[in-house]
KEVO-903889 format. One record per residue (C-alpha): y negated, z negated, x negated; residue in one letter. Coordinates in pm, whole numbers, padded with zeros to 5 digits, always signed. Each point is the difference from the previous one (the first is absolute). Layout:
<atoms>
YZXA/...
</atoms>
This chain:
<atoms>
-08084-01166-11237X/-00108-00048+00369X/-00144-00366+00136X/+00308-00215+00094X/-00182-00057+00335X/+00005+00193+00289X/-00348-00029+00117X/-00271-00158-00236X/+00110-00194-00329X/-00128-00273+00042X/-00017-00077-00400X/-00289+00259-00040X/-00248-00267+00223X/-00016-00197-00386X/-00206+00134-00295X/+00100+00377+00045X/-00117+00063+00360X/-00364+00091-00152X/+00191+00277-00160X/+00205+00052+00303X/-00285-00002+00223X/-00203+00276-00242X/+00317+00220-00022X/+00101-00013+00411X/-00335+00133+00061X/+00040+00278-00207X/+00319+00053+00111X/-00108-00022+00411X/-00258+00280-00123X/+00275+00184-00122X/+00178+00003+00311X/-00229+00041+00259X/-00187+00317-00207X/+00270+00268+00095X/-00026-00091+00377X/-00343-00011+00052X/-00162+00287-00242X/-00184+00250+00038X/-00175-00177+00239X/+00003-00322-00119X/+00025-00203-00397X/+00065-00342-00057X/-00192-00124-00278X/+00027-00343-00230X/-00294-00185+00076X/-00062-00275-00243X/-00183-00330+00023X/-00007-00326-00198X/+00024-00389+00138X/-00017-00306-00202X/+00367-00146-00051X/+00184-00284-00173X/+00304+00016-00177X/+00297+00166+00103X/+00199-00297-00089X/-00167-00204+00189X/-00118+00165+00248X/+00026-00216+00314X/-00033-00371+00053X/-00245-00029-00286X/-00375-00180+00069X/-00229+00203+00219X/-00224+00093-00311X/-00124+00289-00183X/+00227+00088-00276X/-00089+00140-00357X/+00184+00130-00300X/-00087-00057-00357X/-00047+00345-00163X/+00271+00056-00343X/-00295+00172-00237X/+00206+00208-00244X/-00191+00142-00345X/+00140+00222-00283X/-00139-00048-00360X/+00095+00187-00322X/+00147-00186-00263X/+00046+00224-00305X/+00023+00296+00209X/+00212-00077+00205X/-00060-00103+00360X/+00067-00348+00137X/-00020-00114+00393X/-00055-00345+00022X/-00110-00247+00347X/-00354-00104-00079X/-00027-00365-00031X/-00290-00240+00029X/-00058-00321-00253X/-00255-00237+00112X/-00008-00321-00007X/-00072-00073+00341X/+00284-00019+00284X/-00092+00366+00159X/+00187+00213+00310X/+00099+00360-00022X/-00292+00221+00245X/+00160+00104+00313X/+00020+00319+00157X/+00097+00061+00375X/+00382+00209+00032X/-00093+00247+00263X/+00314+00101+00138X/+00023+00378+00108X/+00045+00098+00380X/+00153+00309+00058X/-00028+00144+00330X/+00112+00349+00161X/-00255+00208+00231X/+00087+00290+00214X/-00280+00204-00003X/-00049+00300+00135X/-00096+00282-00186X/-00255+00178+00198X/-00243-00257+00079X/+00146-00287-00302X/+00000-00272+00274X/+00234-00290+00013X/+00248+00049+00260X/+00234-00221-00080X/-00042-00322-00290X/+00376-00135-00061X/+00003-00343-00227X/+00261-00196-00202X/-00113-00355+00032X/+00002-00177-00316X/-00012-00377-00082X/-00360+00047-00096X/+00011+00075+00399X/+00135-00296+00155X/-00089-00299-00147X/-00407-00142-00020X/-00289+00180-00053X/+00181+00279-00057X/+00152-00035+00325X/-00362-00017+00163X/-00110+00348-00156X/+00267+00163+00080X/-00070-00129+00372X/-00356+00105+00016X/+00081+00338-00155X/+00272+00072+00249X/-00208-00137+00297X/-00249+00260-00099X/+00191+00271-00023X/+00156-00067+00321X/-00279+00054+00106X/+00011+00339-00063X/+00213+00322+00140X/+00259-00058-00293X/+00383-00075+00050X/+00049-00284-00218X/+00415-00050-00142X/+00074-00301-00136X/+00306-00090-00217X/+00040-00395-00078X/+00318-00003-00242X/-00057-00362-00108X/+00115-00303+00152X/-00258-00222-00098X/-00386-00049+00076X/-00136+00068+00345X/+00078+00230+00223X/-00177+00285+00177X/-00188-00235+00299X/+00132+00126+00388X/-00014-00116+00346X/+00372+00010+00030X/+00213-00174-00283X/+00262+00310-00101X/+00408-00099-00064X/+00053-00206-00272X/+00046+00212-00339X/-00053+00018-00368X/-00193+00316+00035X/-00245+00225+00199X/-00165+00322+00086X/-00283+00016+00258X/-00145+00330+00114X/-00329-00074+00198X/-00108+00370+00126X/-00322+00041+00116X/+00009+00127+00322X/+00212-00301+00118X/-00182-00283-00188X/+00027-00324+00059X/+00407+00073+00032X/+00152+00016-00337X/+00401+00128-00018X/+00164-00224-00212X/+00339+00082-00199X/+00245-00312-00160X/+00115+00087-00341X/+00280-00172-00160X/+00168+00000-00350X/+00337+00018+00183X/-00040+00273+00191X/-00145+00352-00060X/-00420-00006+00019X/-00127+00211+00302X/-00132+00364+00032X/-00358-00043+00139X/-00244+00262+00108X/-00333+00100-00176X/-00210+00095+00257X/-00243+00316-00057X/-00242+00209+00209X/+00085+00109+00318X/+00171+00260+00104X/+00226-00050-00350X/+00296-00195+00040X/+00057-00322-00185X/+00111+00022-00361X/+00309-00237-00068X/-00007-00228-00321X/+00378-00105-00071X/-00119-00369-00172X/+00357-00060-00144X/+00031+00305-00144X/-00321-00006-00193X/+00084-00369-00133X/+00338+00135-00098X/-00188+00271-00210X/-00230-00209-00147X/+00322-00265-00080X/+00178+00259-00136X/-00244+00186-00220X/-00145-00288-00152X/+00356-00177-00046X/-00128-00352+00153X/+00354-00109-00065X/-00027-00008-00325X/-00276-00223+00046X/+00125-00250+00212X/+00206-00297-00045X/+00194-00007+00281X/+00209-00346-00102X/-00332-00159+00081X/-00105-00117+00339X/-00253+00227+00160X/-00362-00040-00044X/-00197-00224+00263X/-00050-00101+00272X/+00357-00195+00030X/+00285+00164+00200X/+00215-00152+00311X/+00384-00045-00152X/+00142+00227+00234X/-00192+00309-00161X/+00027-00146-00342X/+00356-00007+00046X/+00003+00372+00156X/-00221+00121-00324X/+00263-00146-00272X/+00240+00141+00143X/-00095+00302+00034X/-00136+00012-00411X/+00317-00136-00053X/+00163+00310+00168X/-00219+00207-00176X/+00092-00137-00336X/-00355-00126-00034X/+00123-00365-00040X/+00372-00135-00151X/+00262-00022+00265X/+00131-00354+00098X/+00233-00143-00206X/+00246-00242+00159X/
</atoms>
């Protein structure tokens, strides 16, 4: 079944948005590749950033953050096969090797075909992009790549962490898009998203003479809600995840899962 919420749900910023954000870049890909082809493809572009745990995301100590790895064997026990966690006995107090979780980073490019340059680089910032030194790489790379002759769409669907830095501050909202295009750099256009309210239709610059392509943000979060069935996986008699909400809007969202069945109705 659809999202209960009109604009974003704001449940998937918990431990599904890595998910989320993986499957809404596929999906923008989706959308984007009927307007702009033959000309133009938008490709998945993939990189990896240290993280810490989705649970625990934000607020935790500015540190480097490790994972102990689960080392699973089989052995044959009179033919048959056995998988068992290997264990260590010593006698010594001992602490399980760490290895770093790199956290994925998908990205769409429009490229265009003839010459494979990067016309246009459109990311979905992550929590792995807002908070520490996370936050500081993803500064420098953007810095650079402003830089450059590329059109550079941002699409910050998280309420936490920091914010894309500007001269101006924008309305208050939960959410935002920024489209910095190149030939107008240092101005950035900035669009408020909400999870009350439908999420904007934003351009996607290409080469001139084309026209912008149009990326439709709700509807490709409503297709990736939909297909994956996020409902299923949320508990929506829980308050959402961080960071805390004002009582007015926490008042608007249980009503409204109320309405949508998503939550028992009062009782009086």
């Amino acid at each position: 079944m659809p999202s209960p919420f009109p604009g974003m749900d704001p449940y998937l910023e918990g431990d599904l948005f890595q998910e989320f954000h993986e499957r809404l870049a596929h999906q923008i890909s989706v959308e984007l590749m009927p307007q702009i082809r033959p000309r133009y493809v938008a490709l998945l572009a993939k990189r990896y950033v240290l993280d810490r745990p989705a649970v625990s995301l934000f607020g935790a100590p500015e540190q480097r953050v490790f994972y102990p790895d689960v080392h699973v064997v089989e052995r044959r026990v009179k033919g048959s096969r056995v998988s068992v966690a290997a264990t260590l006995t010593v006698d010594e107090p001992t602490v399980s090797l760490p290895s770093a979780l790199e956290a994925p980073q998908l990205s769409v490019e429009i490229r265009d075909v003839a010459e494979r340059r990067l016309v246009t680089l459109i990311e979905i910032l992550s929590p792995a992009n807002k908070y520490g030194a996370g936050y500081d790489e993803y500064q420098r790379r953007r810095l650079e790549l402003l830089k450059t002759e590329t059109h550079l769409l941002e699409i910050d669907l998280l309420r936490q962490g920091a914010r894309i830095a500007l001269y101006g501050a924008p309305p208050p909202a939960p959410y935002y898009i920024y489209l910095s295009r190149f030939e107008r750099r240092p101005y950035t256009d900035v669009w408020c998203a909400f999870f009350d309210k439908r999420l904007p239709r934003v351009p996607v610059p290409l080469l001139p003479p084309d026209a912008d392509a149009v990326l439709d943000v709700q509807h490709a979060v409503d297709a990736c809600f939909e297909l994956v069935g996020y409902d299923a996986l949320i508990d929506y008699t829980q308050p959402p995840p961080p960071p805390a909400m004002s009582a007015e809007d926490l008042v608007w969202i249980d009503e409204r899962l109320r309405a949508a069945g998503m939550r028992p109705a009062t009782t009086v």
